[in-house]
C-alpha positions as CSV (number, residue, x, y, z in Angstrom):
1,X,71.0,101.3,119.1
2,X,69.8,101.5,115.3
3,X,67.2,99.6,113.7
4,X,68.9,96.4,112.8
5,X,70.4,95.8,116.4
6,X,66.6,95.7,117.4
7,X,65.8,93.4,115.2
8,X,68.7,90.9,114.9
9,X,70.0,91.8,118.1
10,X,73.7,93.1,119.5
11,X,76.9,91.4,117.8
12,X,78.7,89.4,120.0
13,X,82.5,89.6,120.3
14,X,84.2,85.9,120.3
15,X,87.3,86.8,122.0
16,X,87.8,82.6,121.9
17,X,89.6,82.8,118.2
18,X,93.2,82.5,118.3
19,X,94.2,85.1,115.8
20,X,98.0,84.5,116.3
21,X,100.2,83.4,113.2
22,X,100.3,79.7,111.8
23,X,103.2,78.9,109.2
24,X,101.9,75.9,107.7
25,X,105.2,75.2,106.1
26,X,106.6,74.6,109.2
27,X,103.4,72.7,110.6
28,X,104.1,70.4,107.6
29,X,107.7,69.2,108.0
30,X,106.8,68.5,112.4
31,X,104.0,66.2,111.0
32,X,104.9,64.7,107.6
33,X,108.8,63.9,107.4
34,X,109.4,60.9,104.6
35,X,111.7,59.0,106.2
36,X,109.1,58.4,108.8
37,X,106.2,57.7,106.4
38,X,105.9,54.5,105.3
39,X,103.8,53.0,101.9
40,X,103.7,50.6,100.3
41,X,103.3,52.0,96.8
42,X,104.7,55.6,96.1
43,X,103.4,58.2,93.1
44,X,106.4,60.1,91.4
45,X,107.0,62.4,88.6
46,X,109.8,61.7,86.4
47,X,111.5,63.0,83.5
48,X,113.3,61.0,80.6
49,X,116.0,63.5,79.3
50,X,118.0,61.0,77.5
51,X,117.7,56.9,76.8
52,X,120.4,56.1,79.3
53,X,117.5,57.4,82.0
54,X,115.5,54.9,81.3
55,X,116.9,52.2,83.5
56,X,116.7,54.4,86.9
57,X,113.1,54.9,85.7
58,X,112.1,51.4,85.1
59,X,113.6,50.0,88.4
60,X,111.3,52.7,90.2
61,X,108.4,50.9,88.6
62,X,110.0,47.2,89.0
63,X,110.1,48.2,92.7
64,X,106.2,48.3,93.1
65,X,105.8,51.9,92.4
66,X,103.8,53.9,90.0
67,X,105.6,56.5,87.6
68,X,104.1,60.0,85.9
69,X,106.8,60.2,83.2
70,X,107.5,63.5,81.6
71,X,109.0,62.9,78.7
72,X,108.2,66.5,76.5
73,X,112.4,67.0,76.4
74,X,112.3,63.8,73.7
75,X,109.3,65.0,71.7
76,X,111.1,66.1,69.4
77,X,113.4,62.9,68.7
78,X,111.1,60.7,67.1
79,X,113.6,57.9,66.7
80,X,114.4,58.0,70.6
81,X,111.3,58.7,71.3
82,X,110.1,55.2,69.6
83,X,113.4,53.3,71.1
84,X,112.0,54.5,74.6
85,X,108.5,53.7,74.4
86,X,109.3,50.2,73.0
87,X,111.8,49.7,76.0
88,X,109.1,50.4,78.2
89,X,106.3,48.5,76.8
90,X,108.4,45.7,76.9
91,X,109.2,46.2,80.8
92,X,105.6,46.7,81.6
93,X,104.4,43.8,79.9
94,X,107.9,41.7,81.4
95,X,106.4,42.6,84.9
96,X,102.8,42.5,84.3
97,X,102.3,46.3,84.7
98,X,100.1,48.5,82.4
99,X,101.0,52.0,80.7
100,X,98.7,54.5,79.3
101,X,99.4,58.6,77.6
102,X,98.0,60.6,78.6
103,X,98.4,63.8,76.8
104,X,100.4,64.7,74.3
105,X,104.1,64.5,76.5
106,X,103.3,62.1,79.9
107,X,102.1,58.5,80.5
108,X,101.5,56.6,83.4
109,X,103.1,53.3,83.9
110,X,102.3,51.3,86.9
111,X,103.6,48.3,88.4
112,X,102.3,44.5,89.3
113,X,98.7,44.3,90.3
114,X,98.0,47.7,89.2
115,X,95.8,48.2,86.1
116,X,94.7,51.6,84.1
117,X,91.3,52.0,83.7
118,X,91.2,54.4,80.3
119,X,87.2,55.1,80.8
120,X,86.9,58.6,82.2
121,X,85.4,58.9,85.1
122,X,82.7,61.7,84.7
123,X,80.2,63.6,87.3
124,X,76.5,61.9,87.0
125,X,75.2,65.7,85.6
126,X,77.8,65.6,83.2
C-alpha cells in the first residue's frame, strides 16, 4: 500500500458498467423511423440546379415547410440566378412567407406564419 492509497484510500472496481458494444446507428433507425414521426413543419436542404427546379422547391414551402436552399451550382449564371430569386420573392410574398441569404450561396425561405428575424442572436459576454 503506497502513500496515496493511505491518503485517498483504495480504488474501487465498479463491476456495474456495461462495457459491451452500442451501435448507435442501429439504435437510431429502432427509435426514429420518418414515416412514423409526425410534424407539423419540416426543415430541408435543397438544391436549385436548373430553373425548372424551382416549382418542386416552392411547393415544399407552399406546403407549410421551411427550405435551406443551396443554390452555389447557379452562382455563376447571373441572369438565372436573378429569374430565380425574382420567382421566389414573388411566391413568398404570394403566400405570406419571408426569405432571407444568408451567405454568399443559401437562403432561407419559410412559409405562412413564419417570419426571419435578421438580428443575430449573440452570447451576453459577446
Amino acid at each position: 500500500m503506497g502513500i496515496v492509497n493511505k491518503i485517498f484510500g483504495e480504488k474501487k472496481m465498479t463491476s456495474g458498467i456495461d462495457k459491451s458494444y452500442i451501435d448507435l446507428e442501429e439504435y437510431v433507425e429502432k427509435t426514429t423511423t420518418p414515416e412514423k414521426e409526425h410534424a407539423t413543419m419540416y426543415v430541408r436542404v435543397g438544391e436549385i440546379q436548373r430553373y425548372e427546379d424551382l416549382k418542386t422547391l416552392t411547393d415544399y414551402v407552399c406546403g407549410g415547410n421551411v427550405l435551406i436552399l443551396d443554390f452555389s451550382p447557379l452562382a455563376d449564371e447571373e441572369v438565372i440566378l436573378k429569374r430565380v430569386t425574382n420567382e421566389i420573392k414573388k411566391v413568398i410574398s404570394d403566400i405570406n412567407g419571408d426569405v432571407v441569404g444568408i451567405g454568399n450561396n443559401l437562403m432561407i425561405i419559410t412559409p405562412t406564419g413564419v417570419k426571419i428575424d435578421r438580428r443575430k442572436l449573440r452570447g451576453e459576454y459577446s
